[in-house]
BAFI-3210 file (N, C-alpha, C; in Angstrom, 3 decimals, decimal comma, padded with zeros to 6 digits):
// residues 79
n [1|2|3|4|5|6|7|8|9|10|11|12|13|14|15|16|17|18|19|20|21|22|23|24|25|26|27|28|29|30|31|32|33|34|35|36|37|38|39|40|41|42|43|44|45|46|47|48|49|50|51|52|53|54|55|56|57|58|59|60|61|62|63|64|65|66|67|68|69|70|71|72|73|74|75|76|77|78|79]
n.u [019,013|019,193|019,363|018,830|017,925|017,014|015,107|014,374|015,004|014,505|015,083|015,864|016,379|016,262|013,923|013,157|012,468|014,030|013,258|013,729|013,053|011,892|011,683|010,363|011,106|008,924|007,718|009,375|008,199|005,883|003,731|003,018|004,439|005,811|008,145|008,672|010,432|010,490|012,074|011,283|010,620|008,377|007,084|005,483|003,761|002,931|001,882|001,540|-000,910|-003,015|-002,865|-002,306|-000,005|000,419|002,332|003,241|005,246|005,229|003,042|001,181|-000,392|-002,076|-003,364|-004,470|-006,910|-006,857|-008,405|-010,705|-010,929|-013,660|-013,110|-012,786|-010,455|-007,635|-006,720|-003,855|-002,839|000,002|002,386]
n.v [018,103|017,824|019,542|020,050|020,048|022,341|022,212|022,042|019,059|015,701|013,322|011,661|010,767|008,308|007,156|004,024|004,668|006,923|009,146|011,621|012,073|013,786|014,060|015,850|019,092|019,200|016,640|015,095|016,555|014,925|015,219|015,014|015,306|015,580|015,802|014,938|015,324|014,392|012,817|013,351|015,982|016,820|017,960|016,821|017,721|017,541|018,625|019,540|020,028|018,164|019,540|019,067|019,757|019,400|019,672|019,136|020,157|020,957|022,623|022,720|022,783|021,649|022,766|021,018|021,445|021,253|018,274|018,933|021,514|023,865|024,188|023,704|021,587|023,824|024,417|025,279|026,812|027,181|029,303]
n.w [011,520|008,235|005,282|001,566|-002,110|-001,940|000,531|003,990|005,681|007,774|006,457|003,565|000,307|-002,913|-004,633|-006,376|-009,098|-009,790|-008,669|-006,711|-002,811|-000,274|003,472|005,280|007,721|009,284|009,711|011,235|013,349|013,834|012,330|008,752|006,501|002,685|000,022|-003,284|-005,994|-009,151|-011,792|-014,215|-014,414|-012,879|-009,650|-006,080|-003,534|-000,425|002,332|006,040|007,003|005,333|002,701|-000,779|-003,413|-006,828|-009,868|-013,088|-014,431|-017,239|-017,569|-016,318|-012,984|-009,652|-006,975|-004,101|-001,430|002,211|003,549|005,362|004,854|002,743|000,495|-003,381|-005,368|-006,902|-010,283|-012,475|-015,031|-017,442|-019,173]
ca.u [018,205|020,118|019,200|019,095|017,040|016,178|014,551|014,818|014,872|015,364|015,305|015,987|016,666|016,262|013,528|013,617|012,129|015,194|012,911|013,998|011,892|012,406|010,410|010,775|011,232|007,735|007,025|009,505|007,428|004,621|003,485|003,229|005,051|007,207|008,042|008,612|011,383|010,626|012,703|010,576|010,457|007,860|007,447|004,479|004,052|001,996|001,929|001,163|-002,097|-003,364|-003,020|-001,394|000,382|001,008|003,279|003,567|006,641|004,801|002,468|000,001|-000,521|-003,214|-003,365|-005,564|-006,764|-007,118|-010,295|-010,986|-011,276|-014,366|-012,871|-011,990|-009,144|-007,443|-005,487|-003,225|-002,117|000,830|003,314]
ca.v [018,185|018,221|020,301|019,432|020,117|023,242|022,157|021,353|017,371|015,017|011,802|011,719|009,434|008,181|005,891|002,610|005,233|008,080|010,501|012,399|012,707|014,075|013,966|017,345|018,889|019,209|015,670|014,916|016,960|014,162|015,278|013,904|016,458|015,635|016,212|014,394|016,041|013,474|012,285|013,944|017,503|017,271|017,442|016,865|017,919|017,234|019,310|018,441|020,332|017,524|020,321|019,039|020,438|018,947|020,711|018,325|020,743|021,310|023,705|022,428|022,795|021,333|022,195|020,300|022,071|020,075|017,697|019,981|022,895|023,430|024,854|022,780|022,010|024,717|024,136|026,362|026,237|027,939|028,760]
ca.w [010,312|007,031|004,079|-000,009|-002,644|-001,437|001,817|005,295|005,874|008,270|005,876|002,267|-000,744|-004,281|-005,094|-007,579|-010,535|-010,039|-007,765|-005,252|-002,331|000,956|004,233|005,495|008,994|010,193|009,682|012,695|014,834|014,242|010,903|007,443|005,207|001,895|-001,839|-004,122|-007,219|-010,163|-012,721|-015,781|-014,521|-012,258|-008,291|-005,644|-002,208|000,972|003,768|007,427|006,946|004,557|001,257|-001,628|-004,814|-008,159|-010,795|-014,228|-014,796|-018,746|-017,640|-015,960|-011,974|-009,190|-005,709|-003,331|000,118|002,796|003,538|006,326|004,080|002,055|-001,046|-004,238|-005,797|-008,219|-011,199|-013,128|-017,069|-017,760|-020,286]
c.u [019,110|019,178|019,874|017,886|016,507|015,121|015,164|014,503|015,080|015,504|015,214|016,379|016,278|015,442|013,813|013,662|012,948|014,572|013,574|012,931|012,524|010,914|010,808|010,649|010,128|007,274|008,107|009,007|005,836|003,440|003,510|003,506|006,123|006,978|008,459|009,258|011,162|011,618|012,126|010,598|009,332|007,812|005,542|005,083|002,570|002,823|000,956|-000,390|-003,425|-003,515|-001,886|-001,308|001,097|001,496|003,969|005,211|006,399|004,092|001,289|000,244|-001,979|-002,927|-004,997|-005,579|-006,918|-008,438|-010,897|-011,752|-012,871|-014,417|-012,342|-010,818|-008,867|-006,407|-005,550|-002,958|-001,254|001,556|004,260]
c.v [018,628|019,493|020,044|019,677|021,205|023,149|021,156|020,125|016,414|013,434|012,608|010,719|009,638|007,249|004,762|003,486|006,186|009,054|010,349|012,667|012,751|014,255|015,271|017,304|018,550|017,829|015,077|015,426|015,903|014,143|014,539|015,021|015,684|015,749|015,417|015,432|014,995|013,245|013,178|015,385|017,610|017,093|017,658|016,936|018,194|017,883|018,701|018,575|019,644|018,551|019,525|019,386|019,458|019,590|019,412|018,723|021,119|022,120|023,753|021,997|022,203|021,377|021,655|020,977|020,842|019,162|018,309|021,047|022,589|023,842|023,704|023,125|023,410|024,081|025,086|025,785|027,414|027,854|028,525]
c.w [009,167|006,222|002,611|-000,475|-002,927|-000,074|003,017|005,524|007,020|007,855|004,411|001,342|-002,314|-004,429|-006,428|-008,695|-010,641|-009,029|-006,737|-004,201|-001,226|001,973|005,195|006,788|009,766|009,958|010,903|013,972|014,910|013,700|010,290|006,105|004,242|000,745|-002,239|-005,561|-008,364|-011,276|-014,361|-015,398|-013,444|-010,780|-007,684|-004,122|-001,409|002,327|004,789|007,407|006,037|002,734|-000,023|-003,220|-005,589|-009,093|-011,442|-014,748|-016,639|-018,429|-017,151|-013,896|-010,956|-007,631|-005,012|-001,999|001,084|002,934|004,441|005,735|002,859|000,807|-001,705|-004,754|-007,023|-008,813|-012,111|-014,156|-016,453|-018,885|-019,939]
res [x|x|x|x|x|x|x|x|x|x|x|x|x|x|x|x|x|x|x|x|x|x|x|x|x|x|x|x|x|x|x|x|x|x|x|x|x|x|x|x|x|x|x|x|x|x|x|x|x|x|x|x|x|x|x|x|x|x|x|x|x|x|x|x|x|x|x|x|x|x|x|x|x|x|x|x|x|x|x]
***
């Protein structure tokens, strides 16, 4: 398992649009984990647990719990 980015990987790359995305370790155990580093500042990420986080990188945040869970999403402002 390499490492970049700041996380543990065992695949990685550059798509057509400049992002960075990586498919992290727990998605070789049979998972579906990865991020996504964008090109504009912002990144997204899916964990195995179906939760996922959005971060625009301007100030504006959204995570999603899983569909399991019966809480809604939250989103953050920031400065």
């Amino acid at each position: 398992m390499g490492k970049g980015k700041g996380c543990s990987y065992y695949e990685s790359g550059t798509n057509s649009s400049g992002n960075h995305w990586c498919n992290r370790g727990e998605s070789k155990a049979g998972g579906n984990a990865y991020h996504y580093s964008n090109s504009d500042g912002s990144y997204y990420y899916r964990n195995n647990d179906g939760s996922r986080y959005y971060n625009n990188g301007k100030g504006f945040a959204k995570y999603t719990p899983p569909s399991s869970s019966s809480s809604r999403p939250k989103y953050y402002y920031y400065d």
